[in-house]
FINUKOL-226888 format. One line per 10 residues: their letters; for each residue x, y, z of N, C-alpha, C, O. Coordinates in Angstrom, 2 decimals. Last residue first. Example, Ala and Ser with C-alpha at 12.3 -4.5 7.8 and 13.67 -1.06 7.14 Angstrom:
<sites>
SA) 12.85 -2.25 7.08 13.67 -1.06 7.14 12.90 0.03 7.87 13.41 1.14 8.04 ~ 13.19 -5.69 7.80 12.30 -4.50 7.80 13.20 -3.30 7.80 14.24 -3.32 8.46
</sites>
This chain:
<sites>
XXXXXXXXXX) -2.50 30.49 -10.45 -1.40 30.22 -10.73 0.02 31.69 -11.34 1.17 31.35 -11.63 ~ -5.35 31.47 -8.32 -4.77 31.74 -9.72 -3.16 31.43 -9.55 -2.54 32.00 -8.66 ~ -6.99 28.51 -6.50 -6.26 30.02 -6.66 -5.57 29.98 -8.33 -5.37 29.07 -9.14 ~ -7.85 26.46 -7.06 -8.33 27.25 -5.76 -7.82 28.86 -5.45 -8.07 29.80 -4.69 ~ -9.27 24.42 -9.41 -8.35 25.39 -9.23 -8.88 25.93 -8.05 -10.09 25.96 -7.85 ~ -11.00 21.88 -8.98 -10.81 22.49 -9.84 -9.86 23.53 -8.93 -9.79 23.33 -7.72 ~ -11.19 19.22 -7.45 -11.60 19.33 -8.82 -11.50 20.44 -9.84 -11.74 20.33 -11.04 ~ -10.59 19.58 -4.50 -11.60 20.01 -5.12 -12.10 19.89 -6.64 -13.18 20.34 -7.02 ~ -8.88 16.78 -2.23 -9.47 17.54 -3.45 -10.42 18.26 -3.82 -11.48 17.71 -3.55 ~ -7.84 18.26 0.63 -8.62 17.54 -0.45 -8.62 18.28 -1.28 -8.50 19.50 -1.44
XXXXXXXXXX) -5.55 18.40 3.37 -6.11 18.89 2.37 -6.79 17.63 1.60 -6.52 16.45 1.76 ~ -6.29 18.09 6.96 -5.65 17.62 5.75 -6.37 18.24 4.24 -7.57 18.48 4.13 ~ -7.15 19.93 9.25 -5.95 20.08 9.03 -5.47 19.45 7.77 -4.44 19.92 7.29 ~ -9.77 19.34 10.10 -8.67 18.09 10.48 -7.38 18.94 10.12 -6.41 18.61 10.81 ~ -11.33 21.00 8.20 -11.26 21.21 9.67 -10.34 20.21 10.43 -10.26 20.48 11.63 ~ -9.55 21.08 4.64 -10.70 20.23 6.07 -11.12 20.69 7.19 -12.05 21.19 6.55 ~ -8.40 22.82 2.29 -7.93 22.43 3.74 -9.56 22.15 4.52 -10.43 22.97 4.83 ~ -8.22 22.14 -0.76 -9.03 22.94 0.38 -8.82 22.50 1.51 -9.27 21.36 1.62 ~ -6.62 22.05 -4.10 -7.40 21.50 -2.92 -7.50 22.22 -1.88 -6.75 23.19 -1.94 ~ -5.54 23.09 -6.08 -6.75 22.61 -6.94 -7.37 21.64 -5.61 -8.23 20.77 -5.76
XXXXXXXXXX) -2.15 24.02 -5.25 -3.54 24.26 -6.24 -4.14 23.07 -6.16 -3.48 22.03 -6.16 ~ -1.92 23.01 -1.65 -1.78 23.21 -2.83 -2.72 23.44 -3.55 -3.89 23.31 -3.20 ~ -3.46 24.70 1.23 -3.26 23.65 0.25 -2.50 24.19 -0.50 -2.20 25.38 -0.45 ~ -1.71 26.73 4.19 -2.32 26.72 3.02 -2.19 24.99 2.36 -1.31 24.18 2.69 ~ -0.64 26.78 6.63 -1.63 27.21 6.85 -2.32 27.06 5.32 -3.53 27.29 5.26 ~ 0.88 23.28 6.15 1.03 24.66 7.20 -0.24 25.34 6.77 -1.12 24.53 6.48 ~ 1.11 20.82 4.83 1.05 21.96 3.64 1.31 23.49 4.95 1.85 24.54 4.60 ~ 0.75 18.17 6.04 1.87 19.12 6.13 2.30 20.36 5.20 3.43 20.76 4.92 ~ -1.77 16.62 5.74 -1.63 17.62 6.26 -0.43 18.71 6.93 -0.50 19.59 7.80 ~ -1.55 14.38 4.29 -1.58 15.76 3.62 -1.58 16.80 4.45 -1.40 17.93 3.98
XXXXXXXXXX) -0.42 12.30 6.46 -1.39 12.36 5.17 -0.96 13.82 5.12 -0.12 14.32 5.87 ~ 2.72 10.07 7.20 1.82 11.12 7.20 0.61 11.60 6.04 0.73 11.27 4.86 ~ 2.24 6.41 7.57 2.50 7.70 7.05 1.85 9.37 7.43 0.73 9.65 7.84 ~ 0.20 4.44 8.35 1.50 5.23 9.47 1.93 6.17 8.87 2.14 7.12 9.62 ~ -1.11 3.76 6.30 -1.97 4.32 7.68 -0.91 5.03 8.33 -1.09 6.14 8.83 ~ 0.68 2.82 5.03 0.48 3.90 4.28 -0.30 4.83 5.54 -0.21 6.04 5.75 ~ 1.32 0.17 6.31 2.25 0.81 5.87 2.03 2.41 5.99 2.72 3.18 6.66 ~ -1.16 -1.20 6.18 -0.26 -0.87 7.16 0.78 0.01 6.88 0.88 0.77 7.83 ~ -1.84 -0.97 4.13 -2.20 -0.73 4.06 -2.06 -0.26 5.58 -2.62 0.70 6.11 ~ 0.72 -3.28 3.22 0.65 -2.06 2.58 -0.09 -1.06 3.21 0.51 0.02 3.17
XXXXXXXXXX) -0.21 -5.52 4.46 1.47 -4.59 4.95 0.94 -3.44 4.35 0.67 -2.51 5.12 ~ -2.34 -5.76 3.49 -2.76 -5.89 4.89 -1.14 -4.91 5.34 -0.98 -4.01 6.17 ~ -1.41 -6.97 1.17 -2.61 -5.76 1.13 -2.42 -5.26 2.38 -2.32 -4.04 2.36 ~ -0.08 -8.56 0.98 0.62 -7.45 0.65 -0.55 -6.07 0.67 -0.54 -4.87 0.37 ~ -1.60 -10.92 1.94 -0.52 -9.96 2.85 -0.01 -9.44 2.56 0.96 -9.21 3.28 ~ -3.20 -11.29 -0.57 -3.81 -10.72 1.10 -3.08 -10.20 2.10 -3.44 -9.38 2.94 ~ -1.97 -11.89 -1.99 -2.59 -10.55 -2.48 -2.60 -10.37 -1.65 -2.10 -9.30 -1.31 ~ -0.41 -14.25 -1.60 0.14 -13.00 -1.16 -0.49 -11.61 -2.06 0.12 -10.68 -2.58 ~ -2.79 -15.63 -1.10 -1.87 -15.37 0.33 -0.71 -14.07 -0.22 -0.26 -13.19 0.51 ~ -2.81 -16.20 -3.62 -3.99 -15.61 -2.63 -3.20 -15.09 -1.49 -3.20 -13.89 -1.21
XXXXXXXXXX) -0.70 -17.57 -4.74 -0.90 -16.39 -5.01 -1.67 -15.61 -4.14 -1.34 -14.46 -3.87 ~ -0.87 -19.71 -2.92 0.17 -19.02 -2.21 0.08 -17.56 -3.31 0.64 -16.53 -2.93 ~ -2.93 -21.03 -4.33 -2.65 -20.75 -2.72 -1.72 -20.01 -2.39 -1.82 -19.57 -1.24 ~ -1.74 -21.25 -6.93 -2.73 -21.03 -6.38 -2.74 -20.25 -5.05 -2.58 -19.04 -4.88 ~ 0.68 -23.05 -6.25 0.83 -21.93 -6.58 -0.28 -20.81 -6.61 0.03 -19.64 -6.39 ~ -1.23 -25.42 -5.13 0.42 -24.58 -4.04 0.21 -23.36 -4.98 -0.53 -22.51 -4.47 ~ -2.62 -26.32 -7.54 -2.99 -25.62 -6.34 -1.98 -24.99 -4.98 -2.28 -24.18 -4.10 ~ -0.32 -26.95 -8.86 -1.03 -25.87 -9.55 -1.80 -24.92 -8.14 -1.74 -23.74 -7.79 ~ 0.89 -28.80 -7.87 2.14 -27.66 -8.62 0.77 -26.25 -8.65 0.92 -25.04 -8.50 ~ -1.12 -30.59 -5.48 -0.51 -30.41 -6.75 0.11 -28.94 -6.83 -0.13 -28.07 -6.00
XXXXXXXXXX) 0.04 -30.85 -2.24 -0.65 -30.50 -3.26 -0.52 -30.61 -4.34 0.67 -30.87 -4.50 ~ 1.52 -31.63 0.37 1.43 -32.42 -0.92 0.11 -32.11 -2.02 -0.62 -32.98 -2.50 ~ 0.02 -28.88 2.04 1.49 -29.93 2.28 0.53 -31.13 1.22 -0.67 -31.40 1.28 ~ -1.21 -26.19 -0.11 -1.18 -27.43 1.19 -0.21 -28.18 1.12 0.48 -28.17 0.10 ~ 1.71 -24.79 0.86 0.79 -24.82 1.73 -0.23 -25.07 -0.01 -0.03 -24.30 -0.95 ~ 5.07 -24.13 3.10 4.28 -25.21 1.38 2.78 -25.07 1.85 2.53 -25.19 3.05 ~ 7.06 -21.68 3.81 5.74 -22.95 4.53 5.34 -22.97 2.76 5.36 -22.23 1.78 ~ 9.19 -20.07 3.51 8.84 -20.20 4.63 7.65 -21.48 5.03 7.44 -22.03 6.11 ~ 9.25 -21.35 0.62 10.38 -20.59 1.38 10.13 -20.47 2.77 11.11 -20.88 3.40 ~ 7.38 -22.98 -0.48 8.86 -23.38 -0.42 9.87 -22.75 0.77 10.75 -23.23 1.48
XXXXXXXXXX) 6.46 -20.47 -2.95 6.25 -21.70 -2.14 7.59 -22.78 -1.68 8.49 -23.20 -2.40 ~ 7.09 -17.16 -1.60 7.47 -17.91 -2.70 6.98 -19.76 -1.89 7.14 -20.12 -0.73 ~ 6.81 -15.56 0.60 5.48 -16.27 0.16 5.70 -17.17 -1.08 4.78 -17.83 -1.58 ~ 8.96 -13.93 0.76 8.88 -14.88 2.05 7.46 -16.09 1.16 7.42 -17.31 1.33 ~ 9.14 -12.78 -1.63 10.22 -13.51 -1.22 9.62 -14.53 -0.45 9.65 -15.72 -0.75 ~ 6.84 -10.92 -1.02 6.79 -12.10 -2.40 7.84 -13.44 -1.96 7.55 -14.64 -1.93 ~ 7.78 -9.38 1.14 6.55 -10.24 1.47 6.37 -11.36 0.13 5.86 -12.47 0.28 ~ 9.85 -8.29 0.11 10.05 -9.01 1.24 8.58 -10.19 1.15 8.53 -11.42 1.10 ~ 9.07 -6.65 -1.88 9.89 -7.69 -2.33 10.04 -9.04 -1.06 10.26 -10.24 -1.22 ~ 7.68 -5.23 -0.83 6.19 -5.81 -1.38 7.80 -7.02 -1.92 7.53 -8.16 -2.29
XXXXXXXX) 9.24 -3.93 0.98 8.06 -4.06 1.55 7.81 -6.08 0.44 7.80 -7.27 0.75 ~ 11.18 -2.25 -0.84 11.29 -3.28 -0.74 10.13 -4.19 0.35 10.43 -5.39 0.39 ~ 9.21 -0.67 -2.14 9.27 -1.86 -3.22 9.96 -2.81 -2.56 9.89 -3.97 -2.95 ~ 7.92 0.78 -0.22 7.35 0.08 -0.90 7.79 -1.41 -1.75 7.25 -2.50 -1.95 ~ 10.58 2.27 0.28 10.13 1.46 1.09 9.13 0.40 0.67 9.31 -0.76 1.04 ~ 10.88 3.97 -2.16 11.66 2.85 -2.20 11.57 1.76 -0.88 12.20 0.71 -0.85 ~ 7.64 5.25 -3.87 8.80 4.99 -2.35 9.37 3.79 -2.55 8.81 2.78 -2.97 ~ 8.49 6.46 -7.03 7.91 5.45 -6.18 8.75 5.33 -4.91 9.98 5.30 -4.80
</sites>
């Protein structure tokens, strides 16, 4: 597992713990704060993540060939085919 990931998704729990950066709602009950602040951090670990992974490079650093069992695009990135593309 990328070790950017884990600390990514530690930063964004940290900051979303209730309490730590903003209480939200201000004088809620125990249940709805924790509530609320679970939602908030599906939604901004989705939104980093998905940020995250867009900036990465995709598959297209294989050079003129895929690996077994995918097919190079007209983009340059490989896919899947589902089955073998060459003999091993």
């Amino acid at each position: 597992m990328d070790l950017i990931i884990i600390v990514l998704g530690a930063l964004v729990f940290a900051g979303l713990v209730p309490g730590v950066l903003v209480r939200l709602p201000p004088g809620g009950s125990k249940t709805t704060v924790i509530i609320v602040h679970a939602i908030l951090f599906a939604i901004v670990s989705t939104i980093v993540m998905k940020m995250y992974w867009m900036g990465r490079e995709h598959m297209g650093n294989y050079g003129q060939t895929c690996p077994n069992g995918y097919s190079m695009k007209e983009d340059g990135n490989c896919v899947p085919t589902g089955q073998q593309t060459y003999a091993v």
